[in-house]
Structures are given as C-alpha cells and as structure tokens.
N, C-alpha and C positions, 0 to 999 in steps of 0.2 A: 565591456568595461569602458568607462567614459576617459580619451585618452588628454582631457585637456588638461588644464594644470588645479584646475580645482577636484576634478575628476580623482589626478591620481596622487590626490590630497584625500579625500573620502576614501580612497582606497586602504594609504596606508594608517588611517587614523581608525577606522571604524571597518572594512571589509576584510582584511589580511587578518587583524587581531580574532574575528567572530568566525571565520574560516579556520584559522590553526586552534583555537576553542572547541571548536566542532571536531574535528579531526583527532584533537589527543582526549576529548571523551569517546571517540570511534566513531566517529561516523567516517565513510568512507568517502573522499572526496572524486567527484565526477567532471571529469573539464566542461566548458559548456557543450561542445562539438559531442562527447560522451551520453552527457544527457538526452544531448535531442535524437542521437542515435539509437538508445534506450525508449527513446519514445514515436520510435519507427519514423524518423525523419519530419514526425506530423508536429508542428508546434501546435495546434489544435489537441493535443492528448497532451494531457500532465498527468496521467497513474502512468508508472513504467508496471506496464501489464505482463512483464517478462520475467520480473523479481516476483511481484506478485503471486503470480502464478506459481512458480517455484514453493514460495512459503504456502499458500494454502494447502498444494500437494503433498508439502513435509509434514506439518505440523497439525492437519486436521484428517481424522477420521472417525468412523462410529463403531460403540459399540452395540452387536446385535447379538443376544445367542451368547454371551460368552463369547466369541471371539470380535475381532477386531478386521474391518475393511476400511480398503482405501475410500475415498472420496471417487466418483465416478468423474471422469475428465470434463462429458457435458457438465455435472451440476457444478465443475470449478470455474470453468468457462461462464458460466451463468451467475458466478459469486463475481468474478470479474468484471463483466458488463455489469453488473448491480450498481460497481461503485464509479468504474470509467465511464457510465453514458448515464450518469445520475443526469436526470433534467433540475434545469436550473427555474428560482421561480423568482426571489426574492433572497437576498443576503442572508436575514435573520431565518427564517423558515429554513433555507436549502440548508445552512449550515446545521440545523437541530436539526433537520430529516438524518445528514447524513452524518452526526456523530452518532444520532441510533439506531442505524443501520452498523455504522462501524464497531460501539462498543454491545452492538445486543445481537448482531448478525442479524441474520434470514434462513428460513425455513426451505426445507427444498425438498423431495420428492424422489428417492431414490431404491430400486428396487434390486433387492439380496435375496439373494437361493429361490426367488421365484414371490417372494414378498412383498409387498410395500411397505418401508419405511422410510416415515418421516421423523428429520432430526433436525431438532429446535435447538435454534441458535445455532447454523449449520456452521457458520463460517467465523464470526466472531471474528471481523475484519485485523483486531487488534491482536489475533491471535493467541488469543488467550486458553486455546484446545493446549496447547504443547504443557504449559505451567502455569495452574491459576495463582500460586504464590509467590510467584516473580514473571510476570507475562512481558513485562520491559525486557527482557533478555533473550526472545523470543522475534524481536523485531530485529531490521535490518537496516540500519540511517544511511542516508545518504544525503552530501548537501554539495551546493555546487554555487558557482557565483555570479552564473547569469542563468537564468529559466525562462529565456522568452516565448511565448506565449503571440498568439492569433498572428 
C-alpha cells in the first residue's frame, strides 16, 4: 500500500470499498504477506498451486465402467503445470490460449484396472466436473490487496 497522502486517499476512496465488495460476495480475503506465502514465497508464481490442487482433487474425476475414480495425482500435477508454467507469447494469443485451456480443459492419459483411458476435457480448469448448472459455486475466490509480482 502506497503510505503517502494521496496513497491512502486511493485507498479509502476506491481499494477499501472494492475489497469489503469482494469479501461480502465471498471471497476470501488474503493479507499480502498470505498470498505470497500461498505462492511458496516465489513472487514469480501467481496460480496458488496449493488451492488449486485441492479443487481439482475434489471435484474432478472419471467415469469408467460404471464406476467412478479419482484423478491420478501425476495427471493433477500435470493439469497444474498446464496452467502455472503456461508460456507467455503475446497478450492477446496467451490470454485466448489460456481461457481455452481453462474453460475446455485438457486431455490426459490415465490408466484404470489395467486400461487406458482418456478423458476429454480432463480438468475443466473452471471446474465445471463438480456442477455443470451452477459451476460458479464450485470455485473458490480469493482477493487481496497487493499481488506483487517479479
């Protein structure tokens, strides 16, 4: 936070009001010190790969056979790098790669009772495996009020 006088003029006019906004639709607020601990002390990483992780493990798995398995932890690990070490190329391109990656997932390779199968659209970053008629409900917000970065 910028502690000059104009600083903590933007503060209370425009980042106080847009933070308690956030917070009484639910999101969960994260101090900055929080965040960057969430993001293994690396300002160079902005996925908290930690939450991540978590939701893809709850809320995504396949069905084979009538029954129902988990996701294997390599292919969550591998839906995770997908989105944390997307290469960056260009503003406009990287941003459409990676909304369709996020809202159509990726395909992965995973092998049941001695099988292989592959399940399209494995991950559906936006999580949309849990409830395709309300998938917003399904996510987990978080905002905070400094994200420093490199």
């Amino acid at each position: 936070m910028n502690l000059s006088p104009s600083g903590w003029l933007e503060n209370i006019i425009s980042q106080l009001p847009a933070l308690t906004l956030l917070q009484n639709m639910g999101y969960e607020y994260l101090t900055p010190q929080s965040a960057l601990a969430k993001r293994g002390g690396k300002r160079s990483k902005i996925v908290l790969e930690e939450i991540l992780t978590a939701q893809l493990r709850k809320l995504n798995q396949i069905q084979y056979r009538r029954q129902t398995h988990a996701f294997s932890e390599v292919n969550i690990q591998k839906a995770v790098e997908a989105i944390s070490q997307f290469p960056y190329d260009a503003l406009y391109t990287t941003s459409q790669e990676l909304y369709d990656l996020l809202t159509l997932g990726k395909s992965l390779e995973q092998i049941i009772d001695g099988d292989k199968k592959y399940e399209a659209g494995f991950t559906k970053f936006s999580f949309l495996q849990g409830s395709t008629q309300l998938p917003l409900l399904n996510n987990i917000y978080k905002n905070t009020s400094s994200f420093q970065m490199f």
